[in-house]
FITIKE-702021 format. One record per residue (C-alpha): residue number from 1; x, y, z; residue in one letter. Coordinates in steps of 0.1 Angstrom, whole numbers, m for minus. Example, Ala and Ser with C-alpha at 12.3 -4.5 7.8 and 13.67 -1.06 7.14 Angstrom:
// FITIKE-702021
{lose 1; {123; m45; 78}; 'a'}
{lose 2; {137; m11; 71}; 's'}
//
This chain:
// FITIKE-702021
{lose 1; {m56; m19; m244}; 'x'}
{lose 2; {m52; m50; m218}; 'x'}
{lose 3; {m79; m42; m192}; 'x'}
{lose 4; {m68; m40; m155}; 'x'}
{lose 5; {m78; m79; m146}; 'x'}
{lose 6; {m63; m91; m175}; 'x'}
{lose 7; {m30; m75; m165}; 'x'}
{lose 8; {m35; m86; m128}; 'x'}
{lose 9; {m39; m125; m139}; 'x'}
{lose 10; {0; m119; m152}; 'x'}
{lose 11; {10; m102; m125}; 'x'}
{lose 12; {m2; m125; m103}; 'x'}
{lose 13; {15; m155; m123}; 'x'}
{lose 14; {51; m134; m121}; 'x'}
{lose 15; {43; m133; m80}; 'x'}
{lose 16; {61; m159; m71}; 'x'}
{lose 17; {91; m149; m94}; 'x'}
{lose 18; {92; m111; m78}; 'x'}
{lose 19; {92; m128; m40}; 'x'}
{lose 20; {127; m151; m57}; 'x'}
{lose 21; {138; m114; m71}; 'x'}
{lose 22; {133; m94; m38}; 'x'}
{lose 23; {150; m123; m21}; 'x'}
{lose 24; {178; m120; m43}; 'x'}
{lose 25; {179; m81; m41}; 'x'}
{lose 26; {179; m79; m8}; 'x'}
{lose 27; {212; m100; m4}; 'x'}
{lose 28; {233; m74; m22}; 'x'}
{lose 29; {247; m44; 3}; 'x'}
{lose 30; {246; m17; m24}; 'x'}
{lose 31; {250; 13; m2}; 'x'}
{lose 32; {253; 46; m24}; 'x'}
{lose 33; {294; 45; m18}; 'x'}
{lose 34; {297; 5; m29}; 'x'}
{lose 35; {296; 9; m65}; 'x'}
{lose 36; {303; m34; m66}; 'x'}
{lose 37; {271; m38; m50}; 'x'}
{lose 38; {250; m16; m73}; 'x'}
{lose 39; {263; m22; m103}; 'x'}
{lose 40; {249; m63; m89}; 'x'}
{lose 41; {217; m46; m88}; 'x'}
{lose 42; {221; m24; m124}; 'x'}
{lose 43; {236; m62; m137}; 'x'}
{lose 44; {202; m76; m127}; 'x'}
{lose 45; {182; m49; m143}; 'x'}
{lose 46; {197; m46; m171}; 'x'}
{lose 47; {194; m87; m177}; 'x'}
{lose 48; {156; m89; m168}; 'x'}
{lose 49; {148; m59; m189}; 'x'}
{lose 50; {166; m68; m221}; 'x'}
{lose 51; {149; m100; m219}; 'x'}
{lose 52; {116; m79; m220}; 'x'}
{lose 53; {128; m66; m255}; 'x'}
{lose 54; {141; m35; m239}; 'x'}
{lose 55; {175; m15; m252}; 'x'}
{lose 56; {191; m9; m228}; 'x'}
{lose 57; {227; 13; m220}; 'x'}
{lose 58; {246; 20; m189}; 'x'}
{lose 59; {266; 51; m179}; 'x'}
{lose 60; {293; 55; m153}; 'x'}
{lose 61; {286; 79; m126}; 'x'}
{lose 62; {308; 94; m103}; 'x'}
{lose 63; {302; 118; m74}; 'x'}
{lose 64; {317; 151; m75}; 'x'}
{lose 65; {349; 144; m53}; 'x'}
{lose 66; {358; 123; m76}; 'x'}
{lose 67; {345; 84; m62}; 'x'}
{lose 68; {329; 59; m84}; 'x'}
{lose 69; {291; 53; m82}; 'x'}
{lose 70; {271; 23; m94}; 'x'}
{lose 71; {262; 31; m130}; 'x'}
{lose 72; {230; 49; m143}; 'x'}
{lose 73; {208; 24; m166}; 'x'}
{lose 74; {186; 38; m194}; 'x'}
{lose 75; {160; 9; m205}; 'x'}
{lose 76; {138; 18; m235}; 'x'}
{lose 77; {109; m2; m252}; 'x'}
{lose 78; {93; 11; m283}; 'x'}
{lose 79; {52; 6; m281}; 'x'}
{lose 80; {24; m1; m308}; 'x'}
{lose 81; {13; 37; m308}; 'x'}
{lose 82; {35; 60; m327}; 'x'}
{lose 83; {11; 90; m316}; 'x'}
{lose 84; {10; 77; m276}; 'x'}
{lose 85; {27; 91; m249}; 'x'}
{lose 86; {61; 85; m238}; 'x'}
{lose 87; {60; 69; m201}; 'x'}
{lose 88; {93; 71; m179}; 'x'}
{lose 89; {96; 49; m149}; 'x'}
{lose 90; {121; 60; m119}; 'x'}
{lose 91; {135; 40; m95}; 'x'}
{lose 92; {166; 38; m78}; 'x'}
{lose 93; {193; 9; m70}; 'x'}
{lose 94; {210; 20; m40}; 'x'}
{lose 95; {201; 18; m3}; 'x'}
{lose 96; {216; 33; 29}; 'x'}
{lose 97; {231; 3; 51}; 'x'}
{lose 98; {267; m3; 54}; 'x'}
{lose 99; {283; m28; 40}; 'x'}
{lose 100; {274; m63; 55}; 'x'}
{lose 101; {238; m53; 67}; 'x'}
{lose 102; {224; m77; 42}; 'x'}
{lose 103; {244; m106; 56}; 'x'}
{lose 104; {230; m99; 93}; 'x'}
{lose 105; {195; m92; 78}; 'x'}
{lose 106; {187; m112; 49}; 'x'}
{lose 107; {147; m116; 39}; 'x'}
{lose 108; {125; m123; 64}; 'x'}
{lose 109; {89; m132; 53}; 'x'}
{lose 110; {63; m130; 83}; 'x'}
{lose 111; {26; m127; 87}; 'x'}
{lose 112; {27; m118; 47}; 'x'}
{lose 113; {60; m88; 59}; 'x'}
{lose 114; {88; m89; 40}; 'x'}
{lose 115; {118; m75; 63}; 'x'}
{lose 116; {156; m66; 48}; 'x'}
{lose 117; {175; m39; 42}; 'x'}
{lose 118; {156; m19; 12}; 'x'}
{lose 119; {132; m43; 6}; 'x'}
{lose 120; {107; m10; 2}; 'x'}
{lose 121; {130; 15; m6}; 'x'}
{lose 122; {137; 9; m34}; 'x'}
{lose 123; {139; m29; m42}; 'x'}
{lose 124; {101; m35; m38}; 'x'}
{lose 125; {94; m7; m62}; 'x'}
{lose 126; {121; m17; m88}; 'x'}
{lose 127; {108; m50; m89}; 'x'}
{lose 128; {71; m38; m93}; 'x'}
{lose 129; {77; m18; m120}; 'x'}
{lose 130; {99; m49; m141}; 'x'}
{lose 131; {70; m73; m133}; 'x'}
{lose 132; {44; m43; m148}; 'x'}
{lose 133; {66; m43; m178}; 'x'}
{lose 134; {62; m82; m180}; 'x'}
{lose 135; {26; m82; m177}; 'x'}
{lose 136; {23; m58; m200}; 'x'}
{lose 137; {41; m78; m226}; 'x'}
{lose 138; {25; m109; m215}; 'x'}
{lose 139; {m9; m89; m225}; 'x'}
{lose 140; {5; m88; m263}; 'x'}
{lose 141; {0; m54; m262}; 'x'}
{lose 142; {20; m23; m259}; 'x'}
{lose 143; {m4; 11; m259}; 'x'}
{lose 144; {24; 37; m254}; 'x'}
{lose 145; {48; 57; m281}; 'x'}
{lose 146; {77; 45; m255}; 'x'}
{lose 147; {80; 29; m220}; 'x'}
{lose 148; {116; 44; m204}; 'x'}
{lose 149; {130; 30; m175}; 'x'}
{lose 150; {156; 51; m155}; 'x'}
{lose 151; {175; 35; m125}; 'x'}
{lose 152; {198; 57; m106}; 'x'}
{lose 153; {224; 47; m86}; 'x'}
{lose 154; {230; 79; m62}; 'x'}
{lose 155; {194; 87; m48}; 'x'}
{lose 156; {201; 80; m12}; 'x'}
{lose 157; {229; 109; m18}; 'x'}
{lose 158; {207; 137; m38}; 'x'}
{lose 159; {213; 123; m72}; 'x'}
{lose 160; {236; 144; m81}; 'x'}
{lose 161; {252; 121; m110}; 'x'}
{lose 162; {223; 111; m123}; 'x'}
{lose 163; {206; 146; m121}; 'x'}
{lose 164; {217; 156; m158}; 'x'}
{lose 165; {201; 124; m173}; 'x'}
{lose 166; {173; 122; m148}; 'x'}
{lose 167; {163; 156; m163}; 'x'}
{lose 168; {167; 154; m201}; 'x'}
{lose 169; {147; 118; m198}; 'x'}
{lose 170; {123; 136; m182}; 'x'}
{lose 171; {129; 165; m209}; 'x'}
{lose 172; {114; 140; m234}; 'x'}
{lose 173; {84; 122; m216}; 'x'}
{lose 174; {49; 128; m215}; 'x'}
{lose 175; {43; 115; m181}; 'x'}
{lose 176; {66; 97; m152}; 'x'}
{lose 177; {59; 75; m129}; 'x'}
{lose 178; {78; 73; m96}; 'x'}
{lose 179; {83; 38; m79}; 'x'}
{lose 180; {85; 49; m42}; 'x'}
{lose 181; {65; 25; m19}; 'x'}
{lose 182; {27; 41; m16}; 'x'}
{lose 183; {27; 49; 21}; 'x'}
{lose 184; {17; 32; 48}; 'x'}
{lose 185; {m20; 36; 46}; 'x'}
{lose 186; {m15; 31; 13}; 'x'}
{lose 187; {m18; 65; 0}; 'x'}
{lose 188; {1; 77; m36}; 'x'}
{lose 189; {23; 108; m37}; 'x'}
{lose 190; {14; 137; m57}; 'x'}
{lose 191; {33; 167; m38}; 'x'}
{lose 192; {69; 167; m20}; 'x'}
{lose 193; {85; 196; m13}; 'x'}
{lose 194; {117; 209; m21}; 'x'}
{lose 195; {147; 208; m1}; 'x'}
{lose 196; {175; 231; 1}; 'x'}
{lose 197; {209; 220; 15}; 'x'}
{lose 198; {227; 250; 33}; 'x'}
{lose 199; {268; 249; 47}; 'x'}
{lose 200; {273; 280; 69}; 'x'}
{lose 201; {307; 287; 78}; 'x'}
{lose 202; {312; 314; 109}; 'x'}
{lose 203; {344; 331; 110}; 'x'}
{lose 204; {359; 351; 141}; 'x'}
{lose 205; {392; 356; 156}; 'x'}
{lose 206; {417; 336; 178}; 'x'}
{lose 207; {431; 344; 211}; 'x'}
{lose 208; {444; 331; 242}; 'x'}
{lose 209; {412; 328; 262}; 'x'}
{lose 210; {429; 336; 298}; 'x'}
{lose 211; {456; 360; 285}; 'x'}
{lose 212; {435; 382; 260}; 'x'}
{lose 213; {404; 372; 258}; 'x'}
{lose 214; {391; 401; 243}; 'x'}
{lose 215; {412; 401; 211}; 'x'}
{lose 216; {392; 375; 199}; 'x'}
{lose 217; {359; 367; 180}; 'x'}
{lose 218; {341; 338; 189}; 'x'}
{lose 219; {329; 322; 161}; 'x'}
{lose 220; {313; 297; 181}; 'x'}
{lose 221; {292; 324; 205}; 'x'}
{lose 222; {282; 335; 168}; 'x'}
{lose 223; {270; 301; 155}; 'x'}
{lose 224; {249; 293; 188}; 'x'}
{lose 225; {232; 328; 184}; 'x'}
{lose 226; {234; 316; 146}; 'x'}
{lose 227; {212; 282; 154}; 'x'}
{lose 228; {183; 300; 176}; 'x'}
{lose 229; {178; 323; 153}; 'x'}
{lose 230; {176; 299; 123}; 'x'}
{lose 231; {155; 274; 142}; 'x'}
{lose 232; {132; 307; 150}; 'x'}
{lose 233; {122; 302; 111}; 'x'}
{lose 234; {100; 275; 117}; 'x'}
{lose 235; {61; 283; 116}; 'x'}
{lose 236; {70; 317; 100}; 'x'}
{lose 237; {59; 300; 62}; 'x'}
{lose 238; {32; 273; 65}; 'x'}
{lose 239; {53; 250; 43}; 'x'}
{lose 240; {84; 257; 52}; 'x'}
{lose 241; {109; 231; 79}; 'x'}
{lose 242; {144; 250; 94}; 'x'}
{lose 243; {166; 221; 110}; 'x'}
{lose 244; {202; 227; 119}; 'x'}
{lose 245; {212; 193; 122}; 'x'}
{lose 246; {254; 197; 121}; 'x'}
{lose 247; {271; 216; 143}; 'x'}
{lose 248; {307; 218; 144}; 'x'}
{lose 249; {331; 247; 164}; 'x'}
{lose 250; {367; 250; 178}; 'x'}
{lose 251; {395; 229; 187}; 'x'}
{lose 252; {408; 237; 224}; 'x'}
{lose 253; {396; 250; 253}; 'x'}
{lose 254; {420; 274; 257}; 'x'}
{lose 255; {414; 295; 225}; 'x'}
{lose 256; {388; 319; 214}; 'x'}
{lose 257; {372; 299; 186}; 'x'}
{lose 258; {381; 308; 149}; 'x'}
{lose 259; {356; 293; 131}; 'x'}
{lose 260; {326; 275; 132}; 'x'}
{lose 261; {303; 254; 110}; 'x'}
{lose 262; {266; 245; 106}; 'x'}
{lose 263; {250; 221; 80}; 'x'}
{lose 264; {211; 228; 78}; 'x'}
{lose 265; {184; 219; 54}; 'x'}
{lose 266; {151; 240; 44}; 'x'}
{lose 267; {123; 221; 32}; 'x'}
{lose 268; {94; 240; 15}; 'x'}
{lose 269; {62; 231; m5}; 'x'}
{lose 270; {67; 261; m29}; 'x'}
{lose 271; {90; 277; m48}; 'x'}
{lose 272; {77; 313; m33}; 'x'}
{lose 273; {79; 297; 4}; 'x'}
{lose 274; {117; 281; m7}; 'x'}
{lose 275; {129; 317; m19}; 'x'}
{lose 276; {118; 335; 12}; 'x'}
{lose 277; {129; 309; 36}; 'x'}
{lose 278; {164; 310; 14}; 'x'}
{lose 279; {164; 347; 16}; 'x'}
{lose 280; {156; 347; 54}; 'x'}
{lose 281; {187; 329; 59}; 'x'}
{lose 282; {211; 347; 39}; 'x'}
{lose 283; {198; 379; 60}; 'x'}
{lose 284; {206; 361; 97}; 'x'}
{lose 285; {239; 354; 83}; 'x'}
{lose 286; {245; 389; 71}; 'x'}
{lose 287; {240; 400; 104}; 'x'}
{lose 288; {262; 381; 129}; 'x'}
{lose 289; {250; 389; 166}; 'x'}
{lose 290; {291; 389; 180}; 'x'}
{lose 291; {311; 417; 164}; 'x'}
{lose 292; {344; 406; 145}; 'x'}
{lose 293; {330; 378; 132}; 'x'}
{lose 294; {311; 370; 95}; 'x'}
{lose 295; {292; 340; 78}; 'x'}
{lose 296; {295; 330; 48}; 'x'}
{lose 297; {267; 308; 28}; 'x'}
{lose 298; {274; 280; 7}; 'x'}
{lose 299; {241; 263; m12}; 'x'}
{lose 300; {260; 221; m20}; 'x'}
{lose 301; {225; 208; m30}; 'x'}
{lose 302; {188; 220; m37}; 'x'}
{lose 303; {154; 199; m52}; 'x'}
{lose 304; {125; 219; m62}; 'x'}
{lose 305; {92; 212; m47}; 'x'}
{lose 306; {71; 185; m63}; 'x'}
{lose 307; {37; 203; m72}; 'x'}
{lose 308; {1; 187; m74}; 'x'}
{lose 309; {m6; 200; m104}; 'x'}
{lose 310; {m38; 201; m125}; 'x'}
{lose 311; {m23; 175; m150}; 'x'}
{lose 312; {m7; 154; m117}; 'x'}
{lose 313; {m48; 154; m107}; 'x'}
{lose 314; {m53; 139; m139}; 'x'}
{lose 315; {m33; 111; m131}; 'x'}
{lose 316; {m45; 105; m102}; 'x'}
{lose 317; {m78; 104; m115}; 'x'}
{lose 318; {m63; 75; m137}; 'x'}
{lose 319; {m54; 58; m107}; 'x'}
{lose 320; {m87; 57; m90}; 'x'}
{lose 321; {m104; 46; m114}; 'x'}
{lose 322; {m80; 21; m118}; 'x'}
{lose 323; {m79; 7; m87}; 'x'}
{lose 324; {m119; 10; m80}; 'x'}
{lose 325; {m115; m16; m107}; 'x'}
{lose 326; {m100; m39; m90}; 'x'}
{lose 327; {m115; m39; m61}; 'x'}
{lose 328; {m97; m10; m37}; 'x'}
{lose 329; {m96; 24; m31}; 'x'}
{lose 330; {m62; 49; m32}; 'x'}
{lose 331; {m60; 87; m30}; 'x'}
{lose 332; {m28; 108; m28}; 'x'}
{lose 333; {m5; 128; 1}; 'x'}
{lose 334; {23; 155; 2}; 'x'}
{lose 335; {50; 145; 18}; 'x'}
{lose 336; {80; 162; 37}; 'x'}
{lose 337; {101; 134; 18}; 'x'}
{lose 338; {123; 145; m14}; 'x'}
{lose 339; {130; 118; m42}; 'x'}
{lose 340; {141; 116; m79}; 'x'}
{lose 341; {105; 127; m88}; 'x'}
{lose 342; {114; 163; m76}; 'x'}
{lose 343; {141; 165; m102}; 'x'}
{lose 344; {120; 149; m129}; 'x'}
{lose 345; {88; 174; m117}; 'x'}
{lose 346; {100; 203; m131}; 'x'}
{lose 347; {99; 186; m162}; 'x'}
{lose 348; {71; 164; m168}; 'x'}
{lose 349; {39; 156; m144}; 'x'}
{lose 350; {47; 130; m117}; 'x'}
{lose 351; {28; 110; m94}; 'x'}
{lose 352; {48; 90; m74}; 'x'}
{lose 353; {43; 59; m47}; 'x'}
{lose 354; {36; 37; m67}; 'x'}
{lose 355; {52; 10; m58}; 'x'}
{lose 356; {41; m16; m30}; 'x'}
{lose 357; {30; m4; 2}; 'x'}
{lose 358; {57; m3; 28}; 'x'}
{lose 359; {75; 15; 56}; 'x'}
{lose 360; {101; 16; 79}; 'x'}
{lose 361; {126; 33; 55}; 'x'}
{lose 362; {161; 33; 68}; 'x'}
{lose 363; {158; 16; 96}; 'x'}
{lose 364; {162; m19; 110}; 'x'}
{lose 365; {123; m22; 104}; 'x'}
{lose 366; {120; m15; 69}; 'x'}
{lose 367; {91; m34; 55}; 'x'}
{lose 368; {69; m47; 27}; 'x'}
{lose 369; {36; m59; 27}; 'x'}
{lose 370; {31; m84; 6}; 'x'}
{lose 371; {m4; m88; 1}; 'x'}
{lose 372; {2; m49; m19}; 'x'}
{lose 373; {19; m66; m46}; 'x'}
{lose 374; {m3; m77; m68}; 'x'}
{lose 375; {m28; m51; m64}; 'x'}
{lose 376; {m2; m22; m68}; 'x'}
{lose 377; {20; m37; m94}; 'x'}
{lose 378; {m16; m44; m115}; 'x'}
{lose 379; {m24; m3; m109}; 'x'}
{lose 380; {8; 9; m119}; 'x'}
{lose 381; {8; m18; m153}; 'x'}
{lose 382; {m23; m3; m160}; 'x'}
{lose 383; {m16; 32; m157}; 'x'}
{lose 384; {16; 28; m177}; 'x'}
{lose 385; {m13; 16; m206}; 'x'}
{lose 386; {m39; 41; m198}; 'x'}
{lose 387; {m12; 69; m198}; 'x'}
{lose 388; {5; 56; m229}; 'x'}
{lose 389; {m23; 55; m252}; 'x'}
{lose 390; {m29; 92; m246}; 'x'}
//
């Protein structure tokens, strides 16, 4: 097995490589809805990992109304154990920025900060974990049954195309690794909790508001009676976050309002704390505080809660040796945060962050640091080969 400063001495002679890479990354707009501009992304990936002796395959995606997606790329590379373990990498090729954000913000390297549109999330952490499969083969060695790369093109939108191959991938591994940037202190990810996306539709009755008022039901009295008391939810589980964060209602002034609608999300760090929170809400809506109106409760999208585990500990304990090695320290966070490693989770043990440190996600300050990139790439190579060889 390469040790750790053998596999940082190749990582640190692919640096300058991954800064031409991120550069070139960060020029494509590959928002979740321009499959053009991820399918550049899956094109690069799927050329710098073949060349790395992978196999690799893409799949069309579509979302569920019917619009393309960027495909899904499957990378696969057999190791020198036949009795290792089975690693899978996730990572994800889309971002959130419309169209023409990476013209107006192209790579900007400062202080040892890169700045552009997903240069953390997820570009830094696709690139780290290519460069950890180069150093690995640059070692000569390959102590794993199988090293599986997954790229999704859809996480930015709940991965709901990718979900059925996210999940049998995961199926078949023995552990996974999720390439998130580690926070901003640095920290890794062991725990995220689950989210559950909620659509609740208030219905009443319309009527002429100054003729006869008092035929109608006003579906949007209902829904603002609707939001307290679903807002109310939060600090009744310790785990547990209610936001309402859509509200629509009505169309004129001059009529009772018909119907009304609210999007909210629940976020819990347990299953337990999901169900009740879930259950909570279908009892608020069973009860409608303005007579002649109902509420009906539609679930579009759900993640379970990512659990620290005792085997997720494990890993972590991998990971600290690992980087006491080489010269640093890292420990691991829950986060509020949901990602592909909440699918994969319920599968296979996860611990995720592992890709450069960075922050900023989503906004016009999204960052990288630079200086993490050696370090972290080096940890996450080295894992991949302390994992793999069981």
């Amino acid at each position: 097995m390469p040790t750790a400063d053998v596999l940082r001495r190749h990582v640190q002679a692919r640096y300058d490589g991954f800064l031409a890479d991120l550069a070139q990354l960060v020029a494509v707009d590959c928002g979740s809805w321009n499959a053009e501009g991820v399918n550049q992304v899956a094109d690069f990936c799927a050329e710098r990992l073949a060349a790395l002796d992978f196999t690799v395959t893409r799949m069309p995606a579509r979302a569920d109304d019917g619009r393309p997606l960027g495909d899904i790329v499957v990378a696969r590379r057999r190791g020198d154990l036949p009795d290792g373990r089975r690693i899978l990498l996730l990572a994800h090729m889309d971002t959130v920025y419309d169209d023409g954000t990476a013209a107006s913000r192209p790579l900007r390297i400062e202080d040892g900060v890169a700045h552009g549109p997903g240069v953390t999330d997820d570009k830094g952490g696709l690139l780290a974990g290519v460069t950890a499969a180069a150093a690995i083969s640059d070692s000569g060695r390959h102590p794993y049954a199988e090293l599986v790369f997954l790229l999704t093109p859809d996480e930015e939108i709940s991965s709901d195309a990718s979900r059925p191959a996210l999940e049998q991938l995961a199926a078949e591994a023995d552990y996974a690794l999720c390439l998130e940037a580690a926070r901003e202190n640095g920290d890794l990810v062991w725990a995220r909790k689950g989210i559950a996306d909620l659509h609740l539709t208030v219905s009443g009755r319309a009527a002429h508001s100054g003729v006869e008022p008092e035929r109608g039901a006003n579906a949007a009295l209902a829904a603002a009676h609707l939001v307290v008391a679903l807002q109310g939810l939060n600090g009744q589980w310790p785990g547990v976050t209610v936001n309402v964060g859509v509200v629509h209602a009505g169309s004129r002034t001059n009529v009772v309002c018909a119907e009304a609608r609210l999007e909210l999300e629940v976020r819990a760090a347990t299953i337990g704390e999901m169900d009740a929170a879930l259950a909570a809400v279908e009892a608020l809506a069973a009860r409608p505080v303005v007579p002649g109106t109902s509420v009906s409760v539609h679930r579009p999208a759900a993640w379970p809660p990512m659990a620290p585990t005792d085997e997720v500990a494990g890993m972590l304990a991998h990971a600290q040796e690992i980087a006491t090695e080489l010269g640093f320290e890292v420990t691991a966070v829950a986060t509020g945060g949901a990602a592909d490693a909440n699918l994969a989770s319920a599968h296979v043990p996860v611990l995720d962050g592992l890709g450069p440190v960075g922050g900023g996600d989503h906004s016009p300050v999204e960052w990288l640091d630079l200086t993490s990139v050696v370090p972290r790439t080096t940890l996450l190579a080295a894992l991949i080969t302390r994992l793999g060889s069981g």
